[in-house]
C-alpha positions as CSV (number, residue, x, y, z in Angstrom):
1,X,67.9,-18.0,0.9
2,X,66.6,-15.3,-1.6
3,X,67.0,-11.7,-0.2
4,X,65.8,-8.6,-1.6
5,X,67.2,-4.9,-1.6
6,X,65.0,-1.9,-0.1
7,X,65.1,0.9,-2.3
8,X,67.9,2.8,-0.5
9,X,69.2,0.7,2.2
10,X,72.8,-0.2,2.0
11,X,73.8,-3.1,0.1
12,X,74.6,-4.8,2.8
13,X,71.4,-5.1,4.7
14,X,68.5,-7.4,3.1
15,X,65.7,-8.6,3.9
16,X,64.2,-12.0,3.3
17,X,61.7,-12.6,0.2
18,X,58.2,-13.0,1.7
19,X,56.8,-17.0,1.8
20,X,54.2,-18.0,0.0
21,X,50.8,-18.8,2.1
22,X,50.3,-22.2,1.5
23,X,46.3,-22.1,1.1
24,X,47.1,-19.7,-2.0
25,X,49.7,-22.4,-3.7
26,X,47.6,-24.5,-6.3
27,X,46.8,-28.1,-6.5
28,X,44.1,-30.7,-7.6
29,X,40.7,-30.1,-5.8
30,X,39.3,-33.9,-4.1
31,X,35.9,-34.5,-5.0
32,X,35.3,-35.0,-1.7
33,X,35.9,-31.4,-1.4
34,X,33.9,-29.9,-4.2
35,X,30.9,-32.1,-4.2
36,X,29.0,-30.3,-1.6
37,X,29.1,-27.4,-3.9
38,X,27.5,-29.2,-7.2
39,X,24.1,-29.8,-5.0
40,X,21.9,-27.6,-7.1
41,X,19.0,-26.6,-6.1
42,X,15.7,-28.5,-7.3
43,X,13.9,-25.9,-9.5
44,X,10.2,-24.8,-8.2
45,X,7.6,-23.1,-11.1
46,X,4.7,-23.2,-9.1
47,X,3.3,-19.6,-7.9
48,X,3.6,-20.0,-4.1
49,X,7.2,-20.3,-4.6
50,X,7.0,-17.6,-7.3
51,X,5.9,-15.6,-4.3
52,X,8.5,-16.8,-1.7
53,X,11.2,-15.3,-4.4
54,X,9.1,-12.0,-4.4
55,X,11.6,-9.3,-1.9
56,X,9.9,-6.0,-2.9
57,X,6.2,-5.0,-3.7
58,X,8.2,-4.1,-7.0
59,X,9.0,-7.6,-7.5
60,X,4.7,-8.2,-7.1
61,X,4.2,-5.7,-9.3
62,X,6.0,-7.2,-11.7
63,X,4.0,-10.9,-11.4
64,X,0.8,-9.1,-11.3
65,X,1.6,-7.4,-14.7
66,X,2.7,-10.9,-16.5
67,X,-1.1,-12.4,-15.2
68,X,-3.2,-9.5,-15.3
69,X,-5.0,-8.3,-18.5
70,X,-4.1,-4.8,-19.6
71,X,-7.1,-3.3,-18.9
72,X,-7.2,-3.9,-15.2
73,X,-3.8,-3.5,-14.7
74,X,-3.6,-0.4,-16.1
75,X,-6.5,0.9,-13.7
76,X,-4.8,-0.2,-10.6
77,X,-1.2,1.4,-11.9
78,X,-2.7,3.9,-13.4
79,X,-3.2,7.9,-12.7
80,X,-5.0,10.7,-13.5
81,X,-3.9,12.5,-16.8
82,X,0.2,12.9,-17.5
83,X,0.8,10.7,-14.0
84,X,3.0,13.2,-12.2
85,X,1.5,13.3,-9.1
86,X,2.1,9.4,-8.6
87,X,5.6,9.6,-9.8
88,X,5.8,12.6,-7.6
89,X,4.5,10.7,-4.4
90,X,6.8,7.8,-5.0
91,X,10.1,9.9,-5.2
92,X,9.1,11.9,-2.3
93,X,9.5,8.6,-0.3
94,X,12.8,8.6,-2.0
95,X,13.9,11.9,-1.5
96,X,14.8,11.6,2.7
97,X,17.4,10.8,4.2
98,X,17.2,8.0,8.0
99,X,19.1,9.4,10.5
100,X,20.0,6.4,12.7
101,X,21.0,5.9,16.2
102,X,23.3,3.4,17.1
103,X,24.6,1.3,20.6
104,X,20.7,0.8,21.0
105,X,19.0,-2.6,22.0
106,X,16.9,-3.4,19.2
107,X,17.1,-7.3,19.8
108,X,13.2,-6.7,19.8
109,X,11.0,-4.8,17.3
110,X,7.3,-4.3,18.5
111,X,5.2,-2.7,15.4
112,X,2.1,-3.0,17.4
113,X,0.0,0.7,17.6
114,X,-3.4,2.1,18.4
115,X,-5.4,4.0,15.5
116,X,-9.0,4.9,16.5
117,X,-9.2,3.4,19.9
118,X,-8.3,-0.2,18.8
119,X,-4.9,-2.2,18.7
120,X,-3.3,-2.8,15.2
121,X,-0.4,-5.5,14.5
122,X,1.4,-3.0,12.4
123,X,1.0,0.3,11.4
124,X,-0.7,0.0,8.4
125,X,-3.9,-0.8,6.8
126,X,-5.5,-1.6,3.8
127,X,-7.0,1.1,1.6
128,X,-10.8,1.0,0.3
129,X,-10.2,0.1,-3.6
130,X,-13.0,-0.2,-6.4
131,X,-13.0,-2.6,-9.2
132,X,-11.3,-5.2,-6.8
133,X,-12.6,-8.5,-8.3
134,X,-11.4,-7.5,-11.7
135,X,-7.8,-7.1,-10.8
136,X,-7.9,-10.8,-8.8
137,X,-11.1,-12.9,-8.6
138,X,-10.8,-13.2,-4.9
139,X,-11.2,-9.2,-4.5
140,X,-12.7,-8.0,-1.3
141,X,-12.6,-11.7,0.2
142,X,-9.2,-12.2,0.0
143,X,-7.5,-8.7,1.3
144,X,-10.3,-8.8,4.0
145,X,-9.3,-12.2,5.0
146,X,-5.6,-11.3,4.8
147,X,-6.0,-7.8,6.9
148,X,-7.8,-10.3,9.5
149,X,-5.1,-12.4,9.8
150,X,-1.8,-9.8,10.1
151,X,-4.3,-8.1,13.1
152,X,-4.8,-5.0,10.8
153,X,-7.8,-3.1,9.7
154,X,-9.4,-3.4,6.2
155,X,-11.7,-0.9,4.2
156,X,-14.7,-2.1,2.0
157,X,-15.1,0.4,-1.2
158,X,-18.4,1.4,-2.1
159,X,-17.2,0.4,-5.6
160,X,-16.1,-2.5,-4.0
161,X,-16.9,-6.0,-6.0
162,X,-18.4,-7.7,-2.6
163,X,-21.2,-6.8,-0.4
164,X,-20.6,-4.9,2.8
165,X,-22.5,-8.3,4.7
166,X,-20.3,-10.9,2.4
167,X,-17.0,-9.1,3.9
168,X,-18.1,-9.2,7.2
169,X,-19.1,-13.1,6.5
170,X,-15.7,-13.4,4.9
171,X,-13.6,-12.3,7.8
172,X,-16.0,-12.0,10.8
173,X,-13.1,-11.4,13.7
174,X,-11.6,-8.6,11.3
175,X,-11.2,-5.0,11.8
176,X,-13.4,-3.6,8.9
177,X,-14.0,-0.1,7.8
178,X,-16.4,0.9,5.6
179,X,-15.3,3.8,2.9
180,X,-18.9,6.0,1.7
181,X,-19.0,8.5,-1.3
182,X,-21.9,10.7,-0.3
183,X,-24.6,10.5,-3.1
184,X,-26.4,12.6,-4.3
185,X,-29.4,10.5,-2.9
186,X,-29.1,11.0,0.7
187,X,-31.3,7.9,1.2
188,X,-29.2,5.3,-0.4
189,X,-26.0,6.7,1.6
190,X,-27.8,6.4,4.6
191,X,-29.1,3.2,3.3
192,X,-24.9,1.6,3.1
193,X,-24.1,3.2,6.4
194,X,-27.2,1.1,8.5
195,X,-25.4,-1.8,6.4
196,X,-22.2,-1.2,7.8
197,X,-23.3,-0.4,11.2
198,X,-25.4,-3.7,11.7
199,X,-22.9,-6.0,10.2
200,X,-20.0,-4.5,12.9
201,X,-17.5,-2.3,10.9
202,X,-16.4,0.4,13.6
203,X,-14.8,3.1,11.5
204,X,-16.8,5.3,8.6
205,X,-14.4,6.6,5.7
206,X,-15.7,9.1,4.3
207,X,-13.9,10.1,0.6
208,X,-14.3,13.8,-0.3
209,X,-12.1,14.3,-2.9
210,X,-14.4,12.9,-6.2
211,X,-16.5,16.3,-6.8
212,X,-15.8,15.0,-10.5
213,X,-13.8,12.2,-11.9
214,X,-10.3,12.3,-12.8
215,X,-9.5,12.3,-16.6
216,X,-7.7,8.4,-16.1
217,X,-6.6,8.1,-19.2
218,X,-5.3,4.6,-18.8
219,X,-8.7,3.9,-18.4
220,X,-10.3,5.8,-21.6
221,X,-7.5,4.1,-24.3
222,X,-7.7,0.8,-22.5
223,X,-11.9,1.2,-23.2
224,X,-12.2,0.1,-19.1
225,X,-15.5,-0.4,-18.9
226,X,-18.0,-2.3,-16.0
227,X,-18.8,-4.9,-17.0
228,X,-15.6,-5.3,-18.9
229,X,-16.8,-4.6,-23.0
230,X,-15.2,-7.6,-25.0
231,X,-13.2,-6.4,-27.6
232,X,-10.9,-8.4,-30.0
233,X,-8.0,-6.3,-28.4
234,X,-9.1,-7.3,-24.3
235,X,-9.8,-11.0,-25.8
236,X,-6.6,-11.0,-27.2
237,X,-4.9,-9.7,-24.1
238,X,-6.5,-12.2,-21.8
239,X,-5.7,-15.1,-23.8
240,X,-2.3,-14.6,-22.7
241,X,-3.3,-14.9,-19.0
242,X,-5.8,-17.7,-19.2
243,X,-5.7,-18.5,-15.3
244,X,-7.5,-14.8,-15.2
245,X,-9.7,-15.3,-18.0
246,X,-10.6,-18.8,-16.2
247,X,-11.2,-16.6,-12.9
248,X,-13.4,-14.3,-14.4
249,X,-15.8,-16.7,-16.6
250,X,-16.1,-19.0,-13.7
251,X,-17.1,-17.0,-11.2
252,X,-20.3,-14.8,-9.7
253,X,-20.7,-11.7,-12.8
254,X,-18.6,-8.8,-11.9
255,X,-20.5,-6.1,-10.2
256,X,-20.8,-3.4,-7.6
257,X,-21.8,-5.0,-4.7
258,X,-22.9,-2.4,-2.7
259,X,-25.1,-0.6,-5.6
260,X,-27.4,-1.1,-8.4
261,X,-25.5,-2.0,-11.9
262,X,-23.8,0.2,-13.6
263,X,-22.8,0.5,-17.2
264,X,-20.2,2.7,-18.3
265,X,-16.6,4.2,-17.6
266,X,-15.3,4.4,-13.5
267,X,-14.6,8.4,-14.6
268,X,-18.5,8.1,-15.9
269,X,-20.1,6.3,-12.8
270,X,-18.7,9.0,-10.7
271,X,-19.7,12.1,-12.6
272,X,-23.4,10.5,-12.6
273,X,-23.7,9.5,-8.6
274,X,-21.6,11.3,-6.5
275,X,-22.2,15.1,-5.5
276,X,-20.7,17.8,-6.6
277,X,-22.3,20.2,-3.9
278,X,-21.0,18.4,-1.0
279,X,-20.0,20.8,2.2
280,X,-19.1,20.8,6.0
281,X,-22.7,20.9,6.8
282,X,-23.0,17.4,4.9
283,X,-19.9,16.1,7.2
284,X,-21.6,17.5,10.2
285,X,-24.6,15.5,8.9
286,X,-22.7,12.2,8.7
287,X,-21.4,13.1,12.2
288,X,-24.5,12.9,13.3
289,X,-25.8,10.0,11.9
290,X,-22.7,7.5,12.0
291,X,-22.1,6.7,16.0
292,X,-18.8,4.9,15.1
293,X,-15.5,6.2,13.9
294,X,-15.6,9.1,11.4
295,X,-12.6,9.5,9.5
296,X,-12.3,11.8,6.0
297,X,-10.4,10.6,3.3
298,X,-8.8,13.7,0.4
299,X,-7.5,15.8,2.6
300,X,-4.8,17.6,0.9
301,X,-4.6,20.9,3.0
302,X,-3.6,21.9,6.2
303,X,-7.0,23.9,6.7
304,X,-9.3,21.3,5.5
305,X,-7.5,19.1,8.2
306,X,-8.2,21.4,11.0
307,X,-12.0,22.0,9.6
308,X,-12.0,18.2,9.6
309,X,-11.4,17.5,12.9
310,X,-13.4,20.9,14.3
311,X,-16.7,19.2,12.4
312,X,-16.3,15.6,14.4
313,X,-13.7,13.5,12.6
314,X,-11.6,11.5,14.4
315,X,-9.2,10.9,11.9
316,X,-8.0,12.6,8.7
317,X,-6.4,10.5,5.2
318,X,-3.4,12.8,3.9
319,X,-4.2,11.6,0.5
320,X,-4.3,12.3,-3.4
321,X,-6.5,10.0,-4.2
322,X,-3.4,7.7,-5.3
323,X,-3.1,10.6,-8.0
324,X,-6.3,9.4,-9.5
325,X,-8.0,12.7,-9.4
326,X,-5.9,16.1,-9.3
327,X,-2.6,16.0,-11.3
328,X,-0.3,17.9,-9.7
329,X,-1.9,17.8,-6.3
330,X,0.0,17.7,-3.4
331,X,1.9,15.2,-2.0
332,X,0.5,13.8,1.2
333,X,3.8,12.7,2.6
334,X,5.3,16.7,1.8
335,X,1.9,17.9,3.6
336,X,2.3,15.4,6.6
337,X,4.5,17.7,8.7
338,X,2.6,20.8,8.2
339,X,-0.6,18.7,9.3
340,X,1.1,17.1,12.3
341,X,2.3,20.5,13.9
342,X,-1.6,21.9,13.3
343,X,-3.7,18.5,14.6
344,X,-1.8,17.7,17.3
345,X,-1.1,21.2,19.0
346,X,-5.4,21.1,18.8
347,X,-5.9,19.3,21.6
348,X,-8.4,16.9,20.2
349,X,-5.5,14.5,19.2
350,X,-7.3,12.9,15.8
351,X,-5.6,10.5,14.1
352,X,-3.2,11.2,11.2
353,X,-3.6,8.6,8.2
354,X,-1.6,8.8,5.2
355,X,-1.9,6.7,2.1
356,X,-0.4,7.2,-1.6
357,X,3.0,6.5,-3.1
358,X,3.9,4.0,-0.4
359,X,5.8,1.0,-2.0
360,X,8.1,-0.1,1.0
361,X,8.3,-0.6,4.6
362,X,10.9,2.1,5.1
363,X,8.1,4.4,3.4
364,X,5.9,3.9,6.1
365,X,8.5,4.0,8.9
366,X,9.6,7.7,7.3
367,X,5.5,8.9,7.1
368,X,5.4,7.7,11.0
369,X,8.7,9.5,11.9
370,X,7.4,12.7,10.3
371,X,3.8,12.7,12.5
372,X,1.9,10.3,10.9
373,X,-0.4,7.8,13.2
374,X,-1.0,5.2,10.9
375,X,-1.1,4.4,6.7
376,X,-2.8,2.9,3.9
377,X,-1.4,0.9,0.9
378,X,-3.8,0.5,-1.9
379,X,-1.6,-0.5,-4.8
380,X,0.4,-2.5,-3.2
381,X,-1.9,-5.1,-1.5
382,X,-3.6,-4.9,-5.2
383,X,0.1,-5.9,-6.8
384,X,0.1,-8.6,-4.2
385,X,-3.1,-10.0,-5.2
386,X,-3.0,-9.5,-8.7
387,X,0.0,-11.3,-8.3
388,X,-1.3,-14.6,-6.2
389,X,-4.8,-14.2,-4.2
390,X,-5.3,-13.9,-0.9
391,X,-1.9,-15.7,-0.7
392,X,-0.6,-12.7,-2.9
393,X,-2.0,-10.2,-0.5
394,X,-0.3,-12.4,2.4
395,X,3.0,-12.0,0.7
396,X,2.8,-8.0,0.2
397,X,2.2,-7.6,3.9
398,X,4.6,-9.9,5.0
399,X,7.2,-7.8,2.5
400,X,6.2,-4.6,4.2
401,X,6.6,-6.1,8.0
402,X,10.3,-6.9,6.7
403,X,10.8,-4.1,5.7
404,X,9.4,-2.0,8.9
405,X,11.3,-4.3,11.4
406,X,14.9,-4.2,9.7
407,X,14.6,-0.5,8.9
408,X,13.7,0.1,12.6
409,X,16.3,-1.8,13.8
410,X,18.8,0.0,11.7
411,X,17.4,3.3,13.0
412,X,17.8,2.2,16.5
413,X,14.7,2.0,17.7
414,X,12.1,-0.6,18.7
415,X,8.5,0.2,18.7
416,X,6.6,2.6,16.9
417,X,6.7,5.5,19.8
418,X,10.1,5.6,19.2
419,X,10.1,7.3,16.1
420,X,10.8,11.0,16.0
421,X,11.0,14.1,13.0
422,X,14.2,13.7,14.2
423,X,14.9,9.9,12.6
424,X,13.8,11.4,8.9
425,X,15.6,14.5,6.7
426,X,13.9,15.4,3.8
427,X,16.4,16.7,1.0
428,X,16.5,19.3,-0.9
429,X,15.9,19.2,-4.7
């Protein structure tokens, strides 16, 4: 037997040489043994399993860029001027830091919540978008649909591609909301919100944060135009996505649904309809004459919150606009606990939305931790569509419940009333 000599022991004392395991001595592999592992997978092109790969609303966003045009693309990814409020929302989300409990039973993960006196599947909803049927040619039809069938709520645009009655057709046991931009023609905003009322959407958004349009600049060199102006540069760029080109030519002409036609830039349709002079007395107004929801969309303030809420909103949308108008602005998710100490000290409890920079299910689990109620993704059902249709948008939410469920279960808690300030830090730069 081999023995071996411990650095200073006497020579007399050794110690055997240590055996070699035999699973680590070599030999000859049996094919029974390594033909399991040469099974390779059958190789799937087609987009639904395109979709099944998809982990992240990252990963969507990437799909939707390789069969979306430029143009459109660029106006649902875009912001306004040098883009720093969006990249400013998104690391914001970054920027915290979960503070998890552990030895908790989270075998169970309930996402359920009320927002506005009605039950929602999740804590999240979709945002009111413009445009949508250029990004996708299901638009309207196929995040209405989806929002139906996850059990959450969905808001029509009044730049939405689909009429207000169409969606309701579309996805008649839905939650729908119904986002207005106050015109300048009182008439034909009271006109929409009769629409909404009689074809059953409960909640009224109202957006108060387009006084002007936002210099998009995306927009401007891309030549974004409604309808779409056909230039060798966009027919160029679509012939590289023909299923979209196919989309668009095949089906009903692009247009704003809910108005009369429109020819010109978004930046140009806005500084033409909507009203610069808008007030409090024109929110008491729509108080008044809307007997469902009221909620107000822009709010970007602590004080316009509480004014919010003292002129008859039930609900205020922390939000930027998706840093489409203001560069620079603030950053609803920064805001949020400054908001939830005012609102919910007031007595009147209103709902606390926030929407803008979200791009993951932990984002929305942090925005709920810190006092939000409830949240809105725009982009990120638009990447999902863009991406794949309605079965697109299905895939975004169903990335965003992942996302809430394991994150809650890693924080140690399992439903939504769980969540406390004291789950999120927010770091210092």
């Amino acid at each position: 037997m081999t023995h071996t000599i411990e650095p200073g022991m006497p020579e007399a004392v050794a110690l055997p040489a240590a055996a070699t395991p035999s699973a680590l001595k070599r030999r000859i592999p049996k094919y029974s043994e390594i033909a399991p592992l040469m099974q390779f997978k059958k190789p799937e092109f087609s987009r639904a399993s395109k979709l099944r790969r998809a982990s992240t609303i990252w990963d969507l966003r990437d799909m939707a860029k390789r069969r979306t045009p430029k143009a459109p693309f660029d106006y649902t990814d875009g912001a306004a001027e040098a883009e720093i409020t969006l990249r400013r929302a998104r690391q914001a989300f970054l920027d915290i830091e979960f503070r998890p409990g552990v030895l908790r039973d989270v075998s169970s993960i309930d996402l359920g919540t009320e927002i506005l006196g009605r039950h929602s599947t999740m804590p999240v909803g979709i945002a009111p978008t413009g445009f949508t049927r250029m990004m996708q040619s299901e638009g309207e039809y196929a995040g209405s649909q989806a929002a139906e069938a996850a059990g959450i709520p969905y808001t029509l645009s009044t730049m939405g591609t689909a009429s207000i009655e169409d969606v309701a057709a579309a996805a008649p046991d839905g939650r729908n909301w119904f986002q207005l931009y106050l015109w300048k023609d009182r008439d034909r905003s009271l006109e929409l919100i009769e629409r909404a009322a009689q074809a059953g959407y409960d909640t009224l958004m109202v957006t108060v944060d387009t006084a002007v349009g936002g210099a998009r600049l995306r927009d401007v060199r891309n030549g974004m135009t409604i309808p779409p102006s056909l230039t060798l540069k966009t027919v160029l760029d679509a012939s590289y996505r023909p299923a979209w080109w196919f989309n668009f030519l095949t089906h009903e002409p692009l247009a704003f649904a809910s108005l009369s036609r429109h020819s010109g830039t978004a930046e140009s349709l806005i500084n033409s309809m909507f009203d610069p002079t808008l007030t409090y007395a024109d929110l008491d107004w729509l108080r008044n004459t809307w007997k469902g929801k009221l909620v107000v969309k822009g709010i970007q303030t602590v004080d316009d919150a509480r004014k919010s809420v003292a002129h008859g909103a039930d609900g205020v949308v922390l939000s930027n606009h998706g840093g489409r108008q203001l560069d620079r602005a603030p950053i609803p998710f920064h805001l949020l606990p400054e908001v939830a100490a005012a609102l919910k000290t007031s007595g009147n409890n209103p709902a606390i939305i926030l929407d803008t920079g979200i791009m993951a299910g932990a984002d929305i689990i942090a925005a709920l931790a810190l006092g939000a109620d409830f949240t809105l993704i725009g982009r990120a059902y638009l990447y999902g569509l863009m991406a794949g249709g309605r079965a697109g948008v299905d895939r975004a939410l169903a990335i965003l419940e992942t996302d809430m469920r394991r994150t809650m279960a890693l924080l140690g808690v399992s439903s939504i009333a769980e969540l406390t300030p004291e789950h999120v830090r927010i770091l210092q730069g």
